[in-house]
C-alpha positions as CSV (number, residue, x, y, z in Angstrom):
1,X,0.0,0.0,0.0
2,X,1.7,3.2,-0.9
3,X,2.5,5.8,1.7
4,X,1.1,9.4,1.7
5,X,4.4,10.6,0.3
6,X,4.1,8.5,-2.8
7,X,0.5,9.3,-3.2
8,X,1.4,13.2,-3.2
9,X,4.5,12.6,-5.3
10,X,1.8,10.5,-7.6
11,X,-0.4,13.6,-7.5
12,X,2.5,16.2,-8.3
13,X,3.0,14.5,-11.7
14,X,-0.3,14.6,-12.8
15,X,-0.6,17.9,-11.9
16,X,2.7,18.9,-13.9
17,X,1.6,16.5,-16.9
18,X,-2.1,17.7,-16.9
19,X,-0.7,21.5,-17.3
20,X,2.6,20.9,-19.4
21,X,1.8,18.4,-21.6
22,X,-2.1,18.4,-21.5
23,X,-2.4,15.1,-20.1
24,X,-5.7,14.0,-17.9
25,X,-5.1,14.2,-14.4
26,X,-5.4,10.3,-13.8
27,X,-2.4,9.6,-16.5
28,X,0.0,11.8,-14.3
29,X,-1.1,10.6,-11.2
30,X,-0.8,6.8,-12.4
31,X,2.8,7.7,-14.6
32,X,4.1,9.3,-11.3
33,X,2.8,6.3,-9.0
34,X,4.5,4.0,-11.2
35,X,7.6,5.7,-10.9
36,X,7.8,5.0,-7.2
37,X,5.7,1.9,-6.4
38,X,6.7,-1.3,-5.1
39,X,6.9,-3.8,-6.0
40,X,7.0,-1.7,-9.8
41,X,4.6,-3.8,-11.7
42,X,1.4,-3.4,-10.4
43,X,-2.2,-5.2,-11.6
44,X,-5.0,-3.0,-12.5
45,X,-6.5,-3.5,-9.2
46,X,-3.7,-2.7,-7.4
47,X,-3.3,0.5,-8.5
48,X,-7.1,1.1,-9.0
49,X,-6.7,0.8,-4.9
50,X,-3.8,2.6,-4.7
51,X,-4.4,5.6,-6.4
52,X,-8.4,5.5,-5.0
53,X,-9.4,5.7,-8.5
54,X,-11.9,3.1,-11.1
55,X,-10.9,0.5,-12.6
56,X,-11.6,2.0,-16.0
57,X,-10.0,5.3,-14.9
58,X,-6.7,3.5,-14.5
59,X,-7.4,1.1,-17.4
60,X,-8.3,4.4,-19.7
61,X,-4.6,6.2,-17.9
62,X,-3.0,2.7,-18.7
63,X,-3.8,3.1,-22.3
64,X,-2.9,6.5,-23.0
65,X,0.3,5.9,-21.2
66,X,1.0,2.6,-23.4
67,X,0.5,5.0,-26.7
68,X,2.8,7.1,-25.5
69,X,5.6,4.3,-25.0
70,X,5.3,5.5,-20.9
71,X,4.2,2.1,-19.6
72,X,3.2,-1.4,-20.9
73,X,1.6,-4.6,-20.0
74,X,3.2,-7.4,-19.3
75,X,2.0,-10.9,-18.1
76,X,4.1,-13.4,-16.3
77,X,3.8,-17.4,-17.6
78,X,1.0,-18.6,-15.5
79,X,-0.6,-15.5,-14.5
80,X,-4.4,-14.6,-15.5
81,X,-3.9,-10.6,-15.1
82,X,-1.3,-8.4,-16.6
83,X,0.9,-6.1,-15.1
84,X,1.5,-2.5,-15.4
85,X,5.2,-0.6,-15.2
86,X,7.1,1.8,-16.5
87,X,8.7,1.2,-20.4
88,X,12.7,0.9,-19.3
89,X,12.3,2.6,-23.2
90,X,10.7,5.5,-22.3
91,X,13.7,6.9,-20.4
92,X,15.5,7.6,-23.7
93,X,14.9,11.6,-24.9
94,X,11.4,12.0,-26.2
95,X,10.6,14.9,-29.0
96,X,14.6,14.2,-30.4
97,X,13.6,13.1,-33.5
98,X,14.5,15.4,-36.0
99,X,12.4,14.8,-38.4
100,X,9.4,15.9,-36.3
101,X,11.2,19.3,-36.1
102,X,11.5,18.8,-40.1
103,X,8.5,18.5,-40.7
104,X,7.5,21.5,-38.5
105,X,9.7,23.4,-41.0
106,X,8.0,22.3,-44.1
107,X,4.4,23.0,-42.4
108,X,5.4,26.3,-41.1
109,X,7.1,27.7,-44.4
110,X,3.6,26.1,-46.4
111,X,1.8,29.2,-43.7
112,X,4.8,31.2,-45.2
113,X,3.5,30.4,-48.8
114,X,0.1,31.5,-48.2
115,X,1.3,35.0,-46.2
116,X,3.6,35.8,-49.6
117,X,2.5,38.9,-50.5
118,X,1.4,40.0,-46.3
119,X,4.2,42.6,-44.5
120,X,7.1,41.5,-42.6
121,X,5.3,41.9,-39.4
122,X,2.6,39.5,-40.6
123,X,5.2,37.0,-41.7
124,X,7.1,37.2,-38.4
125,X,5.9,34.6,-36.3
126,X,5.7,32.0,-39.1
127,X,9.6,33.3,-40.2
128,X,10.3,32.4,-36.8
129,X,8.8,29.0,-36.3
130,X,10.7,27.6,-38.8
131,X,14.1,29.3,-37.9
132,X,13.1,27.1,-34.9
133,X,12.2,24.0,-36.3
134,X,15.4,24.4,-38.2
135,X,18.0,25.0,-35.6
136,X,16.0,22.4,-33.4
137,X,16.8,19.7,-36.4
138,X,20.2,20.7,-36.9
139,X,20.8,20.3,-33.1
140,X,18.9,17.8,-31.7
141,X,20.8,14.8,-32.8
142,X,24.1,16.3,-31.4
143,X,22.5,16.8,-28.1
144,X,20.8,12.9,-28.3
145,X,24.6,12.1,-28.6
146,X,25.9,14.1,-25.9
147,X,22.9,12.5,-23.8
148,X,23.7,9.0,-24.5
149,X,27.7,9.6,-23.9
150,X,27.2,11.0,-20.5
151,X,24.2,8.6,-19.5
152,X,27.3,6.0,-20.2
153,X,29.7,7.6,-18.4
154,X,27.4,7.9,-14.8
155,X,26.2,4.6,-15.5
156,X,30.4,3.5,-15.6
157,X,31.3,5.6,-12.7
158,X,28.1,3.9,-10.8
159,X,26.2,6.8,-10.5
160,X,23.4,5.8,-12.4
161,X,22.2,2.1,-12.2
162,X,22.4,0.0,-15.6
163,X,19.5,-1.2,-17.6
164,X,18.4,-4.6,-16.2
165,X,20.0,-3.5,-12.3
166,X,17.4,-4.4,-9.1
167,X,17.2,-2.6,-6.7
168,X,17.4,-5.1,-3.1
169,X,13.7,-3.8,-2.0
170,X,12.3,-4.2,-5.3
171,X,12.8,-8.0,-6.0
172,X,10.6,-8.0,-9.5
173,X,8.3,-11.1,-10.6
174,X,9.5,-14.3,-9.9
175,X,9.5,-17.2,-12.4
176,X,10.2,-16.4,-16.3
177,X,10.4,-13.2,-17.4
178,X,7.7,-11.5,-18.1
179,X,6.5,-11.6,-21.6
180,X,5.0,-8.6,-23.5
181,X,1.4,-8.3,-24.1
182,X,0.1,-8.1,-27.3
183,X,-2.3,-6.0,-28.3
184,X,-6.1,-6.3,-29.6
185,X,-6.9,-5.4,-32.6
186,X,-9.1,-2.0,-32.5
């Protein structure tokens, strides 16, 4: 049962999400849960009565989460119900593609297109966007890099833990690994 430290860290993040990233409240509140729960892979039920929500709330959180790469599903061999936790994937740098920011570009100079003829002062915003998107594609993949180099060198020196490292409190399933759920189609 989680502590009233992890329930207002849990409610923190989905206060942060909901405003930064437009996120309903229950998604942050389950993403930041997960992030501090124990043991980390929890059934819907458990963290229906953890975070004193529905079940379809968190089932409904657990799916937007899962589209976002944030969390997945996973059942053990043997077990009837599946599991939610954090995706170890969703740790690497989200919004570093470039081509997202390439694409802003193109969209942004097609406004340009249509403001051809308008003043400077019209075309401003738009000039500026994709002076944005641009330097954001030009840089991005440098900084991915940079990430990457020093996320190895903490995780050398020991100051971050390595992929696949347990914590002693936080044992994980026992038996074979858990397996990946695959999804229904819609």
């Amino acid at each position: 049962m989680p502590n009233d430290a992890h329930l207002l860290f849990a409610d923190h993040v989905g206060r942060f999400y909901a405003r930064q990233y437009g996120f309903p409240p229950m998604a942050g509140r389950l993403l930041g849960y997960l992030f501090v729960c124990d043991p980390p892979q929890q059934s819907i039920d458990e963290l229906s009565e953890a975070l004193l929500a529905s079940r379809s709330a968190i089932t409904g959180a657990v799916k937007l989460l899962e589209n976002y790469g944030m969390a997945r599903r996973t059942r053990t061999a043997g077990e009837r119900r599946d599991r939610v936790s954090l995706n170890p994937d969703s740790r690497q740098p989200q919004n570093f593609d470039a081509t997202l920011h390439q694409e802003h570009a193109t969209l942004f100079r097609e406004g340009l297109a249509l403001l051809s003829d308008a003043p400077p002062e019209r075309r401003a915003p738009l000039e500026e966007m994709v002076a944005l998107a641009e330097f954001l594609a030009e840089r991005l993949p440098r900084l991915v890099d940079e990430w990457q180099a020093h996320r190895d060198e903490l995780r050398t020196s020991g100051s971050l833990p390595t992929p696949g490292d347990q914590s002693p409190r936080s044992p994980g399933p026992t038996g074979p690994e858990p397996t990946p759920r695959k999804r229904r189609p819609s």
